[in-house]
ZAMARGU-4260 file (C-alpha; in steps of 0.2 Angstrom, whole numbers, plus 5000, padded with zeros to 4 digits):
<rodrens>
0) 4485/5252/4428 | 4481/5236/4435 | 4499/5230/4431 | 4505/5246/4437 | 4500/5240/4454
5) 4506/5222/4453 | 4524/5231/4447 | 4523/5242/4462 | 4516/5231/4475 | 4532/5219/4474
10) 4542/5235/4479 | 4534/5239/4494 | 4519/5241/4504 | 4516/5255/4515 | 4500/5261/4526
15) 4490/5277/4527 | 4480/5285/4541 | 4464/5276/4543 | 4446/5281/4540 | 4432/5283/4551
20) 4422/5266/4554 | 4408/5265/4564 | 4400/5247/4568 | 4384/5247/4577 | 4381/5226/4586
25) 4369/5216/4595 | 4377/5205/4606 | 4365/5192/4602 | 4368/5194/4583 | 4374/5178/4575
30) 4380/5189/4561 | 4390/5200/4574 | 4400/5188/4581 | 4410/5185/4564 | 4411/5206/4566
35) 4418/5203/4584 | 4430/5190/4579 | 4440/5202/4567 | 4441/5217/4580 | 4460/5218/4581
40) 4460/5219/4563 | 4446/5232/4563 | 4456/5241/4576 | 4474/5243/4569 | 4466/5248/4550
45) 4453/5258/4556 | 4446/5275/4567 | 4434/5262/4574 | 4422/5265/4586 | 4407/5251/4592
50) 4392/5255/4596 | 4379/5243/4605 | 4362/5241/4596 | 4351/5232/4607 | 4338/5229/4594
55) 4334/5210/4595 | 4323/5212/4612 | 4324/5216/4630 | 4336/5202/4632 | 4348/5211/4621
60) 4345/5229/4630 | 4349/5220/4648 | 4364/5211/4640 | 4371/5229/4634 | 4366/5235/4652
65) 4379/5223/4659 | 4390/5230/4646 | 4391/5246/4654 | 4398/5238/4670 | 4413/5235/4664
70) 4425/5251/4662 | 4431/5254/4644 | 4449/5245/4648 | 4439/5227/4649 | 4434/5230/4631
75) 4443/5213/4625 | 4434/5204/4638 | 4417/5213/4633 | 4421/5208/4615 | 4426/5190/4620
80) 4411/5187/4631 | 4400/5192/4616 | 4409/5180/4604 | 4406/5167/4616 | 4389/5170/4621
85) 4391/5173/4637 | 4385/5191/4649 | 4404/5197/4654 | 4406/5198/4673 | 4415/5212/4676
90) 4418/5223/4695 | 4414/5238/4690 | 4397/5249/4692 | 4384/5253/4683 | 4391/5269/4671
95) 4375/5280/4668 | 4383/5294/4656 | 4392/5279/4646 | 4375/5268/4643 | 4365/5284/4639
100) 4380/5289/4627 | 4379/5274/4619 | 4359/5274/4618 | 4359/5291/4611 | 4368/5286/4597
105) 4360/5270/4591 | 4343/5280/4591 | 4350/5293/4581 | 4355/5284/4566 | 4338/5275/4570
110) 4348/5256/4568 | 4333/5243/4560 | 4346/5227/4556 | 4363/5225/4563 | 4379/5222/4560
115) 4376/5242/4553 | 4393/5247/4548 | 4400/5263/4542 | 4415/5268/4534 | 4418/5284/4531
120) 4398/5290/4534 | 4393/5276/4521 | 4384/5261/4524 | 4394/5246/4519 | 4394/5226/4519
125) 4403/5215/4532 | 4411/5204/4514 | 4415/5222/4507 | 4425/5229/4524 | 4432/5209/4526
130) 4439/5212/4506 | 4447/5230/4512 | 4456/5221/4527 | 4462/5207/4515 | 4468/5218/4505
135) 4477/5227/4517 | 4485/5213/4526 | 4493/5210/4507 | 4500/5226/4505 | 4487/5241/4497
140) 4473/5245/4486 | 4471/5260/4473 | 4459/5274/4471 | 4464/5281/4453 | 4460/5302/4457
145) 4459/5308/4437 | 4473/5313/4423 | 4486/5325/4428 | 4503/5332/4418 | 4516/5334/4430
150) 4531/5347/4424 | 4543/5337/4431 | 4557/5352/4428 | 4547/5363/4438 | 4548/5350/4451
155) 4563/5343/4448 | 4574/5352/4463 | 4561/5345/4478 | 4563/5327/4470 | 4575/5312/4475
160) 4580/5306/4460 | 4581/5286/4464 | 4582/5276/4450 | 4583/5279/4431 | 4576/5267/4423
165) 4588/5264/4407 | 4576/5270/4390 | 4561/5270/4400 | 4549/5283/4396 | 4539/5281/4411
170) 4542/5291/4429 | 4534/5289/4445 | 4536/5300/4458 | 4532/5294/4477 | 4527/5310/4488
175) 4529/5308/4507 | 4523/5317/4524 | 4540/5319/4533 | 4537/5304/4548 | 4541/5292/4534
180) 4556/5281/4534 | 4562/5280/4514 | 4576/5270/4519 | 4570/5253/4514 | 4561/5259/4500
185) 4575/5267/4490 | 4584/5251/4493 | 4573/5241/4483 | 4570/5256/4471 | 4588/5255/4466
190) 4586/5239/4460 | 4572/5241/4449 | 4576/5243/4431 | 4559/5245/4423 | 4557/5262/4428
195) 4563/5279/4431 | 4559/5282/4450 | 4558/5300/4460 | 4555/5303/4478 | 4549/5320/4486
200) 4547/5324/4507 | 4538/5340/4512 | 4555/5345/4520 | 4564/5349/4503 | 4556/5362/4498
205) 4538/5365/4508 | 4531/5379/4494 | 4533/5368/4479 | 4528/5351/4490 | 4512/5360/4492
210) 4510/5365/4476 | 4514/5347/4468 | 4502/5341/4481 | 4489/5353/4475 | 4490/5346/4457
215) 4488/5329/4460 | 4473/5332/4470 | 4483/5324/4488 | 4479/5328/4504 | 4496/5325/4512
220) 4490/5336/4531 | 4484/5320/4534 | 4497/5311/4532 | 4490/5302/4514 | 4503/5295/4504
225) 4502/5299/4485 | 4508/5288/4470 | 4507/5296/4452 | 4512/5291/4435 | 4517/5309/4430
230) 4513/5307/4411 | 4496/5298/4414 | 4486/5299/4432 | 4491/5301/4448 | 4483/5288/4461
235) 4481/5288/4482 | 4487/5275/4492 | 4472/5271/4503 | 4468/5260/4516
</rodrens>
């Protein structure tokens, strides 16, 4: 499988919609700041929402006080002043609703060391989550989802049929929500000789779409693009 995604990560990469992560910070976290410092990152892979922790002393609860000063557009400089060290000076007044918000939801999931970061509802590592966005920035990762048969004359009218490989045994089939641009990808599909290659888009045929998407156990409503080996295991794209 492992070769599999080697074969298939010098064809293309491509990017599904992200998962939920949560990262509660203390501004006066050492450990934060290296958090801090990969927020764009965070930010363009990720449903990512901060939350301030002031758990380190009363220093740290005034600091997040001053936080909450600044409106949510001064984020960056919010983010920047805590890299730095410094307490942002921002125009704004004190936002009530916005600190108790805030407060409310670093008791609740009762925060005893920070960074606290969630992914998905589950705790994870900084090293783990800094891995996922290195592996993202080089194309994709795989998330094998079980052993499936595909009847690939059943399916055979929804499918693009892109490239035959010449005696290959092996088919792959690439199934995509309709906002995706196949363009580039059929291009350097065509020139791959290795194997035989098959693209399907909900638009060709939405009943059968569903029910291929059913079998290999996708969730494409959200927009999840789905790779499969159709004689061995279907795998998910994810990010």
């Amino acid at each position: 499988m492992k070769l599999l995604y080697f074969i298939f990560l010098s064809l293309f990469s491509v990017s599904a919609l992200s998962s939920e992560l949560k990262i509660y910070l203390d501004p006066y976290c050492p450990y934060c700041k290296r958090v801090l410092r990969d927020y764009e990152r965070l930010d363009s892979n990720y449903d990512l929402e901060l939350v301030w922790a002031p758990i380190l002393g009363e220093g740290s609860r005034e600091y997040v006080r001053k936080i909450y000063e600044c409106s949510s557009s001064e984020l960056l400089v919010v983010i920047e002043s805590a890299i730095n060290g410094q307490i942002p000076r921002c125009e704004g007044s004190f936002d009530d609703a916005r600190w108790e918000s805030n407060i409310e939801k670093f008791e609740e999931e009762s925060v005893s060391f920070v960074p606290k970061i969630l992914l998905d509802g589950k705790v994870v590592s900084w090293n783990f989550l800094k891995s996922k966005l290195d592996e993202n920035d080089s194309g994709f990762s795989w998330n094998p989802q079980g052993i499936t048969r595909i009847d690939w004359e059943r399916y055979r009218e929804i499918f693009s049929e892109v490239r035959v490989g010449a005696g290959s045994p092996e088919k792959f089939g690439l199934i995509f929500p309709d906002n995706v641009s196949l363009d580039d990808l059929e291009n350097k599909l065509v020139l791959d000789e290795r194997y035989s290659w098959f693209v399907v888009k909900r638009e060709s045929d939405p009943d059968l779409f569903e029910e291929l998407v059913l079998l290999v156990g996708a969730d494409l409503l959200k927009g999840d693009v789905v790779f499969f080996n159709g004689q061995v295991r279907p795998a998910k794209l994810v990010r």
